[in-house]
VEXPA-294967 format. One record per residue: x, y, z of N, C-alpha, C, CB in turn. Coordinates in steps of 0.05 Angstrom, whole numbers, padded with zeros to 5 digits, always signed. Glycine has a CB too. Example, Ala and Ser with C-alpha at 12.3 -4.5 7.8 and 13.67 -1.06 7.14 Angstrom:
<atoms>
+00264-00114+00156+00246-00090+00156+00264-00066+00156+00226-00089+00181+00257-00045+00142+00273-00021+00143+00258+00001+00157+00282-00012+00114
</atoms>
This chain:
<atoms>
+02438+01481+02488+02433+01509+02482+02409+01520+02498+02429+01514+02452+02407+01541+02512+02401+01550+02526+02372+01559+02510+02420+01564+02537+02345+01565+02517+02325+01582+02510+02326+01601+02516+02308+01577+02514+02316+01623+02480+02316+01646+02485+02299+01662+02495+02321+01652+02472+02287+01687+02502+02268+01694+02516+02248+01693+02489+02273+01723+02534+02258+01696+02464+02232+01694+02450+02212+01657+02452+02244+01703+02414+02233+01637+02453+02230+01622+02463+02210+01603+02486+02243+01627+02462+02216+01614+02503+02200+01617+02532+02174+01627+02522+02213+01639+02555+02174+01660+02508+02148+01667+02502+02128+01655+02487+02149+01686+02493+02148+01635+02470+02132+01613+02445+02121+01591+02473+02161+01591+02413+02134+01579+02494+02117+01563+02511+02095+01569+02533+02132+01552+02521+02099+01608+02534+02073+01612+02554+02063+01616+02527+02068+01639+02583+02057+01624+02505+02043+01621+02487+02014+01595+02480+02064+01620+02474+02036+01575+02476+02022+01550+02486+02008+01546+02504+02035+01536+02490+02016+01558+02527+02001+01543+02557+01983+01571+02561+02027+01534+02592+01976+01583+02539+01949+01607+02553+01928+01591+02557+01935+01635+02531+01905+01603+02579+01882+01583+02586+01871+01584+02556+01858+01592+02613+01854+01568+02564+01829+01560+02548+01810+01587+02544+01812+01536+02566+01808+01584+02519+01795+01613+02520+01799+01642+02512+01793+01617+02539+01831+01637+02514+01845+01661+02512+01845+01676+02484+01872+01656+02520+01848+01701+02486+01846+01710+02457+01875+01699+02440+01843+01747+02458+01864+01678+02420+01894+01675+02398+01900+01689+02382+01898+01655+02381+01880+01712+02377+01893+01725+02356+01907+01753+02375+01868+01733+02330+01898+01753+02388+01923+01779+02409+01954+01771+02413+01912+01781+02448+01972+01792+02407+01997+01792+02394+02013+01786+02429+02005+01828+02371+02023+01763+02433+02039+01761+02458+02067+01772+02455+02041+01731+02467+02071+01796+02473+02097+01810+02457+02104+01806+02498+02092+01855+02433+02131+01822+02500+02144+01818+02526+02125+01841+02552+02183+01828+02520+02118+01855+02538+02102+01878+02550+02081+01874+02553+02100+01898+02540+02065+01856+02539+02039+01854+02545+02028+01836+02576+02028+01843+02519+02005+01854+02583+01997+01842+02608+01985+01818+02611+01982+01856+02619+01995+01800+02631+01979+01775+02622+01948+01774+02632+01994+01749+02635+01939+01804+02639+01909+01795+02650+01903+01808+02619+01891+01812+02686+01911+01827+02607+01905+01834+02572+01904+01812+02561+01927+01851+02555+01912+01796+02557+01911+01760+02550+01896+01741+02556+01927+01747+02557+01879+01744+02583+01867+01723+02587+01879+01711+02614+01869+01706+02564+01905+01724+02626+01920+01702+02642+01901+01717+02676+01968+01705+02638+01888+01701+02688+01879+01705+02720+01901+01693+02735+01849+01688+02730+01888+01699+02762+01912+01683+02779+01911+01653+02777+01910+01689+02810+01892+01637+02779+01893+01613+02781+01911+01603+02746+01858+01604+02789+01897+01615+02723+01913+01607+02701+01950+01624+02711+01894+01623+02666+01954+01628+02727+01980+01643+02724+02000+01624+02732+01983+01670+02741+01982+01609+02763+01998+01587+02778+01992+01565+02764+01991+01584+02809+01974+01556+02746+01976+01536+02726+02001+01532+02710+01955+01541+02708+02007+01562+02694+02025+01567+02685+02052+01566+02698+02020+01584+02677+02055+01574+02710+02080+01565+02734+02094+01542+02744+02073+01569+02755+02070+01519+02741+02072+01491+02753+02081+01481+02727+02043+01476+02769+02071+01490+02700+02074+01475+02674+02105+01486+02664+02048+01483+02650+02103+01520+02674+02136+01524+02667+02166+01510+02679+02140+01550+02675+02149+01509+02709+02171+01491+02729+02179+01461+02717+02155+01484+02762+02154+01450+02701+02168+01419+02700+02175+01424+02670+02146+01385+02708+02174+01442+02650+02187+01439+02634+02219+01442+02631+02174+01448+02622+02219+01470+02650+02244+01480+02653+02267+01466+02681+02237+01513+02657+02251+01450+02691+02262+01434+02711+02266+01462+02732+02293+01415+02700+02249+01478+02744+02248+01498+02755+02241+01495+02788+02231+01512+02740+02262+01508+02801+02252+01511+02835+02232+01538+02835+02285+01519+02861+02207+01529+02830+02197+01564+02827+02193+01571+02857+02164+01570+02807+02193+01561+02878+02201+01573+02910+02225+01582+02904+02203+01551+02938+02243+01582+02899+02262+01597+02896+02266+01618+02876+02279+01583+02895+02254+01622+02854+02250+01644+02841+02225+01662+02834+02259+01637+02823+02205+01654+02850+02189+01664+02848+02194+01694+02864+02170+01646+02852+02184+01720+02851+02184+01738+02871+02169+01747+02896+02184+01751+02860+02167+01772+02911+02152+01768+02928+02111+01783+02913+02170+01784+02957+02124+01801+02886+02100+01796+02874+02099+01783+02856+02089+01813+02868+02077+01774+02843+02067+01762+02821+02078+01771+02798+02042+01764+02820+02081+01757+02774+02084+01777+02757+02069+01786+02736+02101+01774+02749+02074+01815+02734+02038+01824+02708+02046+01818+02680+02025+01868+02705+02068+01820+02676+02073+01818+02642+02079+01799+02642+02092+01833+02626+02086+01786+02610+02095+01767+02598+02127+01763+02602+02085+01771+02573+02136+01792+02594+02163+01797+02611+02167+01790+02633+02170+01819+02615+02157+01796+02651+02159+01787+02681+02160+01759+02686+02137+01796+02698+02149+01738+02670+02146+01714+02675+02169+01695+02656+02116+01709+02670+02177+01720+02645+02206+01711+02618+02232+01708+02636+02215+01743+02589+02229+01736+02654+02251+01732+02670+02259+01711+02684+02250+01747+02684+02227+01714+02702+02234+01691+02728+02241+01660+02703+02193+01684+02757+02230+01653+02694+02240+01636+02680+02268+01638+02679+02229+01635+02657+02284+01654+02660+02310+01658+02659+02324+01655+02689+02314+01686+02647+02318+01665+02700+02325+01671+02735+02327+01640+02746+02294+01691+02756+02306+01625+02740+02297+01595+02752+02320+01578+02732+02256+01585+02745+02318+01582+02711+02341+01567+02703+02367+01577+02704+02339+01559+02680+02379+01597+02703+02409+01600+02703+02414+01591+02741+02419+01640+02692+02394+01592+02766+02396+01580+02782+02401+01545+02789+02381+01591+02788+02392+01537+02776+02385+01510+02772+02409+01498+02757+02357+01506+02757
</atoms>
């Protein structure tokens, strides 16, 4: 069974840096720099999403970054229905 996007959001959940505000509500809209997420925590996050999800993130990554939580729900979705 496939993960749902609420799903995904329960594992960048998990992998926010150190530091991050826990009591701030991670919804699909929210920005991940509103959270705590920089660039270096973003590509942290990326490398941790790739080996969970068994992810080519060169291949799904876009040509920008992404700012929301949404944005990083997708490419997820995107990286696995590719894979």
């Amino acid at each position: 069974m496939a993960d749902t996007r609420d799903d995904i959001i329960t594992r960048i959940r998990a992998n926010l840096p150190f530091g991050a505000d826990s009591n701030s509500e991670v919804r699909e809209e929210s920005l991940l720099a509103d959270i705590g997420v920089n660039s270096l925590h973003l590509i942290t996050m990326l490398l941790v999403l790739q080996r969970e999800y068994s992810l080519d993130v060169d291949q799904v990554t876009p040509t920008d970054m992404p700012t929301t939580v949404g944005d990083l729900v997708t490419l997820v979705e995107r990286g696995m229905a590719a894979g």
